[in-house]
Structure formats: structure tokens, C-alpha cells
N, C-alpha and C positions, 0 to 999 in steps of 0.2 A: 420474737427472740431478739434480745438487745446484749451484744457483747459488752461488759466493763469489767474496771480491774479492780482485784480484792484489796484492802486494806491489809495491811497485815494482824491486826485486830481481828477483822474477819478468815482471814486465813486460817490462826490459828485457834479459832474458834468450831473448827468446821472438825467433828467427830471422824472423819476418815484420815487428814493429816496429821489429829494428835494419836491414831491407832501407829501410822507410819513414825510417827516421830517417836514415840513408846517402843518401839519394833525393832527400830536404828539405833537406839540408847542419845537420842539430841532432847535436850532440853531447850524450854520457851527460853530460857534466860540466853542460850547458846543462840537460837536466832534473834532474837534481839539487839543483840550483841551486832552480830555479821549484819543486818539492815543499820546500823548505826553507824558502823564502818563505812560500808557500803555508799550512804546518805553523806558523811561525810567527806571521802572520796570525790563522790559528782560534782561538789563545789554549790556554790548558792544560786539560786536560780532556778535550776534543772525541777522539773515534774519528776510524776512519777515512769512515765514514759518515754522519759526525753534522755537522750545522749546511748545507754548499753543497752539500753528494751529489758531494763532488770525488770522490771515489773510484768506479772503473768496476766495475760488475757483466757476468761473463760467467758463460756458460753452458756447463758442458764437455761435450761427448758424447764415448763413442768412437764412430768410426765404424763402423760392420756390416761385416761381412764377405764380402768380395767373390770369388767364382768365374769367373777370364777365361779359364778352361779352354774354356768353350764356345763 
């Protein structure tokens, strides 16, 4: 298990955020918008983890493998 942080690409790419963003009434172009802000704000330099810890850490497993045979 290797923690690293999504892209925003991949973020919104990910079929559970765009259910939650669909759900909220936010659109792709509305977070784009706020990470460009946001990216501009930090100033030059900054990572993506460097300076507010804007950026989200997950954790990816796969899941194990399951037998409903029985």
C-alpha cells in the first residue's frame, strides 16, 4: 500500500466524486476554477503539498479477493 496524491485530473475523473459533485449541483468548470485560484494564491514555487496541505492524501488498496461460491 503506497499513499500519493491525486491529480485533479484524476480526481475528477473518479466516478464516486463526479456522483457527489452531480448531487451538490458543482460543476468541473466551478472546481477548476477554485484549484486555479487556489494555485495562484501559493505563489510560485509551492508543490502540490507544500505551504495549506491543499492537496488530498489517499490510500489505495486493492481489495482481496472474494469467493461467493459458498
Amino acid at each position: 500500500m503506497r499513499p500519493y496524491d491525486l491529480t485533479l485530473d484524476e480526481m475528477l475523473a473518479d466516478p464516486m466524486v463526479r456522483q457527489l459533485m452531480d448531487r451538490d449541483g458543482v460543476a468541473e468548470a466551478q472546481v477548476r476554477r477554485l484549484s486555479e485560484h487556489v494555485r495562484r494564491r501559493r505563489g510560485p514555487g509551492l508543490g502540490p503539498t507544500a505551504g495549506s496541505g491543499f492537496a488530498v492524501r489517499y490510500d489505495v488498496v486493492a481489495p482481496e479477493p472474494q469467493n461467493f461460491a459458498d
